[in-house]
C-alpha positions in Angstrom: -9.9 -7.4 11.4 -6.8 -9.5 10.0 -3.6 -7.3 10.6 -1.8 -7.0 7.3 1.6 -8.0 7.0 3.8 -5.6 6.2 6.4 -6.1 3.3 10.3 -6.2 4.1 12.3 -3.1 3.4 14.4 -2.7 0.4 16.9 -0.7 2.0 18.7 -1.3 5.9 19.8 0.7 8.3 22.4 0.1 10.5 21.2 0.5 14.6 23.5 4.5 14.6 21.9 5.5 11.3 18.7 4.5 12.7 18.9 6.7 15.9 20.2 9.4 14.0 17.2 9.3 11.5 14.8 8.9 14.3 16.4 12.4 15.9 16.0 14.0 12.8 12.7 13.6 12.0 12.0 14.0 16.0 13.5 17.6 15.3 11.9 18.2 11.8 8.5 17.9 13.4 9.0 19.7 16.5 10.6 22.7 14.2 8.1 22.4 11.5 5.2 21.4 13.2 5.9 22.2 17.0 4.8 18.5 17.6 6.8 16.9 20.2 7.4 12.9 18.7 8.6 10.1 20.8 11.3 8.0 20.1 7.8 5.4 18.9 5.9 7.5 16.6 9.1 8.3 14.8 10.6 5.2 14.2 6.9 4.3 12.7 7.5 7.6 10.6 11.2 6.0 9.5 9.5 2.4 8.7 6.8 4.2 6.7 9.3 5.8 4.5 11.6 2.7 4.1 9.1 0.7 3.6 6.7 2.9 1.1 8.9 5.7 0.2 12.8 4.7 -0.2 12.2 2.1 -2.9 11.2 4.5 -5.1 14.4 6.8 -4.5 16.4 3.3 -4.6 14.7 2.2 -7.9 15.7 5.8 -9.4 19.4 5.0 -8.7 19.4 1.9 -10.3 17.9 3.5 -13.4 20.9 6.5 -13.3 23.3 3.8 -12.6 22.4 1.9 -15.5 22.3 5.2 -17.8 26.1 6.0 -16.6 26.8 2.8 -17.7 25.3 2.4 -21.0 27.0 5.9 -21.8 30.3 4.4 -20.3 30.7 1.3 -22.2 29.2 3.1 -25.5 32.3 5.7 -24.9 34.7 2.3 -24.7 33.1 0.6 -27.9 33.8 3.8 -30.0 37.4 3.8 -28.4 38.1 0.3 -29.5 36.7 0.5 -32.8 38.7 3.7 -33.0 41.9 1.4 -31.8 40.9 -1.5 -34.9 43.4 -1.6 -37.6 42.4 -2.3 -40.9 43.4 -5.9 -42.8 
């Protein structure tokens, strides 16, 4: 069977946020689900959700971004034409 390669993540993490992620979803699970994950199985957990899940949430922000925007530099177009003198 050919071992599919997997695609790069959208979004890093630097090594402390990593370890920090990796506790908490160590914790979630042992609270939630009283299972008891190695450091391993949830760093595969992390990767899943970087690779699969977090473009999504980063692909949202871009949108909202872009809709601040718009509304911003629509705000600063009626100012200026607000500012035009007439000839």
């Amino acid at each position: 069977m050919a071992v599919k390669k997997a695609k790069a993540p959208i979004l890093t993490l630097t090594p402390e946020q990593e370890s920090e992620a990796n506790r908490k979803i160590q914790r979630f699970m042992e609270d939630r689900f009283e299972l008891d994950l190695g450091s391993f199985e949830a760093a595969e957990i992390l990767e899943l959700f970087t690779r699969e899940i977090a473009p999504h949430y980063y692909n949202r922000a871009i949108f909202d971004v872009q809709t601040q925007l718009k509304e911003r530099f629509e705000s600063i177009e009626s100012d200026l034409w607000a500012l035009e003198k007439s000839s």
